[in-house]
N, C-alpha and C positions, 0 to 999 in steps of 0.2 A: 514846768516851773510857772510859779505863778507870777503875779507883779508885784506883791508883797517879797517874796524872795529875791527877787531880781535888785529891789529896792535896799533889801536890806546887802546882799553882796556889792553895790555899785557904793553903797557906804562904808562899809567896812575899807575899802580901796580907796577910798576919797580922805578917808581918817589918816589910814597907813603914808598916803603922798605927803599930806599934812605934817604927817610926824616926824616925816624924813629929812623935810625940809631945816630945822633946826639942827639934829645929828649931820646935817651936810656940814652948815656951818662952821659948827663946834669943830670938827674933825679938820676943817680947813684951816682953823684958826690954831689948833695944835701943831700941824704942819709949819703950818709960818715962824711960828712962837721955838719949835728945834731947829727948824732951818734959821731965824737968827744967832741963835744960840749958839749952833755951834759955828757961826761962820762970826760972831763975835770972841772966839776963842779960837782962833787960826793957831796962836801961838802955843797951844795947850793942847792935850789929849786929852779926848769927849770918851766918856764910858758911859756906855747904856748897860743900866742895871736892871735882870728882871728879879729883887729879892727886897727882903724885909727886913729891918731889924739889922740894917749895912752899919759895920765899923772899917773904915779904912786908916792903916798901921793907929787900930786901937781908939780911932778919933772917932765922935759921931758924927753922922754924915751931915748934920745940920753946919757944922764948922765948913764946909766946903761948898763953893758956888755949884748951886745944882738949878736944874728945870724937870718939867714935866714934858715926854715925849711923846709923839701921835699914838702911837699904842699905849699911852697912859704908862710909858718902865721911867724912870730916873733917869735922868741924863747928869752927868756929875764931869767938870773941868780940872783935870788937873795937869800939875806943871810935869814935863816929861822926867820919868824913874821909876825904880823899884816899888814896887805897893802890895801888903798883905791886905786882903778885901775879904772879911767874913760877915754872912749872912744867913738867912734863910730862905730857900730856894724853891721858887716852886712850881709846876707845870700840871695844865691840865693836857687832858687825852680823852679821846671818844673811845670806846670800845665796846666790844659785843655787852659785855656785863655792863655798860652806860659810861657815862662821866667821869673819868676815873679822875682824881686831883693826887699829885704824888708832891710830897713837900717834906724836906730836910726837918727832923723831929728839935735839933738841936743845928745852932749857925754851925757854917763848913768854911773854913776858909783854903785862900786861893794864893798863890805867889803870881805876879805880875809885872813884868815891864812893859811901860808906855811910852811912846815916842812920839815927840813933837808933831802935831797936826795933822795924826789920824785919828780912825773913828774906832772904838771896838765897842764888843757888845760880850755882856758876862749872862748866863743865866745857866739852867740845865737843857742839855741835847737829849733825843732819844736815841739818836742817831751815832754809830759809832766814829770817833773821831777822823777813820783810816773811810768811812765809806761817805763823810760830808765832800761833795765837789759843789764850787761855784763861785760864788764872788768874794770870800772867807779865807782866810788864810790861821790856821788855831797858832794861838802864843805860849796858853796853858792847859792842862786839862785835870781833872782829880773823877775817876771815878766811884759812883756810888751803889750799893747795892741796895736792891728795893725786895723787901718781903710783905709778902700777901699769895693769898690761894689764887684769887682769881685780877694778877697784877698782870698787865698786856706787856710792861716791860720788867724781864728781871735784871739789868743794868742800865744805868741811868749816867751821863758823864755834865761833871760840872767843868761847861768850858768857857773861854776866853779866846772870840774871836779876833781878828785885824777886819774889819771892813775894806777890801781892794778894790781901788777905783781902774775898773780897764772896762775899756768900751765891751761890746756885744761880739765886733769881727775878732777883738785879740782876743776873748775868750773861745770864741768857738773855735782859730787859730790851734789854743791852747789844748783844746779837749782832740781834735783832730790828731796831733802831735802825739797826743798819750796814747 
């Protein structure tokens, strides 16, 4: 290698640190901006929404106190009950054939009860409901069937998590038990 090359590699890495530095930021400041958020709505049920085109029972989602969360989904407050939540859904996936993006052609709606000062989270799983373990507890679930020749997944489920708050020992407890 020469010094020219060396030069040009030791830039490229000088640019990339550079650029990270704001992406730190930003990402720290989403962080903050849901953890108010939802710790200003103690008394409320937080949905994290990964969909587009959201009506909740029929309303648009603009009527309803929302935020933006660290992964850029919809964070939406609402008061604890019954809620039909239709949208458009959607998930990407790597796979051998590349990038696959699998998205709900027309909104799917959901039935849903939320309870006072938890956290859930709605979007599609690839995962089957019966083999998700870990800190999730599912509330709902509606599955979807995906067509294509070269689709990585041919069942897709639209679920509605509970986020459970238990430490690391009572999960592993837990898993040990099973």
């Amino acid at each position: 290698m020469n010094r020219t090359t060396i030069l040009i590699i030791c830039g490229f890495f000088a640019v990339s640190f550079l650029l990270m530095i704001p992406a730190y930021y930003y990402q720290k400041k989403l962080k903050n901006k849901e953890s108010g958020f939802v710790e200003n709505n103690k008394r409320r049920a937080v949905l994290r929404l990964y969909a587009s085109k959201v009506k909740i029972n029929g309303k648009s989602l603009k009527e309803y106190d929302c935020s933006i969360g660290k992964d850029m989904e919809c964070l939406v407050a609402l008061e604890p009950g019954s809620y039909q939540i239709s949208g458009k859904y959607t998930l990407s996936d790597i796979a051998i054939t590349g990038n696959q993006k699998y998205e709900t052609p027309t909104p799917v709606s959901i039935d849903v009860k939320l309870e006072r000062g938890e956290i859930y989270t709605l979007g599609i799983s690839a995962e089957s409901p019966c083999q998700v373990e870990g800190e999730e507890e599912m509330i709902a679930m509606v599955p979807l069937a995906v067509s294509g020749l070269f689709a990585k997944h041919k069942e897709l489920y639209l679920a509605c998590y509970r986020d459970i708050k238990v430490t690391k020992e009572e999960y592993n407890l837990k898993k040990i038990r099973n």
